[in-house]
N, C-alpha and C positions, 0 to 999 in steps of 0.2 A: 684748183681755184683758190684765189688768193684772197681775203677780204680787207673792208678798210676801217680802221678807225670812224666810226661817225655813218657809218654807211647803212642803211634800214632795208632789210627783206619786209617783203609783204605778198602775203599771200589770201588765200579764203576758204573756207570752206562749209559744208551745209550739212550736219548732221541730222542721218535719219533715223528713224525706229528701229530700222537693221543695227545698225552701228551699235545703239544702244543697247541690243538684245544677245549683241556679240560679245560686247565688254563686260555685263553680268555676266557671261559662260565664264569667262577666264578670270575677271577680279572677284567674281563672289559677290560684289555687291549687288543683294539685292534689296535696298530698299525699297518701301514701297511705291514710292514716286518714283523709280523708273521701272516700275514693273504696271502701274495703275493710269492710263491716261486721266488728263485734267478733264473740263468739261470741255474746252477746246480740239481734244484727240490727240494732245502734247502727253511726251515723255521727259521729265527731266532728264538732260546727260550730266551723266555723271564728272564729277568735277577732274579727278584726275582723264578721264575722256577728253575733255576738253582742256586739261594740259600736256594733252601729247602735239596740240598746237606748235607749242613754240617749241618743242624736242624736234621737230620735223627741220631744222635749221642746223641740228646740233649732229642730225642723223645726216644731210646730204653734205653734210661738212669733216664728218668722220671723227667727231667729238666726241673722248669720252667725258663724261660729263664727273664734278667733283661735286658739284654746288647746284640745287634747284631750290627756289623759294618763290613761292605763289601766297597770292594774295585772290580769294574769290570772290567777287565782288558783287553778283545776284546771278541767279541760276539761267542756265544756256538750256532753252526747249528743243525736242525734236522740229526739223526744218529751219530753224534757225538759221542764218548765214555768219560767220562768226569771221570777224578782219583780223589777220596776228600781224602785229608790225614787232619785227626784233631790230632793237638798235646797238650792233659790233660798237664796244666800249673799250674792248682791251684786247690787242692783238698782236701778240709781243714773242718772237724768236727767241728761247731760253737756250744755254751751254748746251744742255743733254740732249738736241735735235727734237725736243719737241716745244711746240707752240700753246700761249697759253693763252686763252680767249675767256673774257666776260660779256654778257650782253644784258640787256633789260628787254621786257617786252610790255605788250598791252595789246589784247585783245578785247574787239567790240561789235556786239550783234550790229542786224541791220539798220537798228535803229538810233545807229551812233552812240550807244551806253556801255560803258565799260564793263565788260565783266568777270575777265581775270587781268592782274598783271604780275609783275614777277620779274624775277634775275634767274641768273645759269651762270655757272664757271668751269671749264674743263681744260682739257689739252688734246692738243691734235697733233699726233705721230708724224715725223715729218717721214717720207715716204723714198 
């Protein structure tokens, strides 16, 4: 799959208490906000959780990745539905057969509010 300059993935997804309970096993974090529901039965996820969002572009693309930078903008709650829109910026055929890709993203709950965004830079092996 080839991508294009200027060209936006989008995709969605809805984070649940599972998710969240899975991500403390392995990152350790456990704060207490996403181990303590609000008074709602929300869990905050945890913020690198919620930037494996836009890695998911980087992973069905076979990118390794050089450059991640995130910006978190207010916290993403358990069931939340969260929109990642990544916009391909730089997608350029280097000498050595591999490709070099930058993108920018921005993710936003359901409620149209921004809550991470960010860049990525890597290189994809040409095959």
């Amino acid at each position: 799959m080839s991508l294009q300059v200027g060209e936006i993935i989008s995709f969605e997804r809805t984070f649940t208490k599972e998710d969240v309970e899975l991500f403390t096993k392995v990152s350790r974090d456990e704060g207490v906000h996403h181990l303590t529901p609000d008074e709602q039965g929300r869990l905050v996820v945890q913020g690198l959780l919620t930037a494996t969002l836009p890695t998911k572009v980087g992973g069905d693309n076979n990118v390794l990745a050089r450059t991640m930078n995130f910006e978190f903008l207010r916290p993403v709650f358990t069931e939340d539905t969260i929109i990642c829109e990544v916009e391909i910026e730089q997608y350029d055929n280097q000498e050595n057969g591999r490709i070099s890709i930058r993108a920018s993203f921005r993710c936003r709950n359901q409620h149209k509010k921004d809550v991470l965004m960010g860049e990525f830079a890597g290189v994809i092996l040409a095959s």
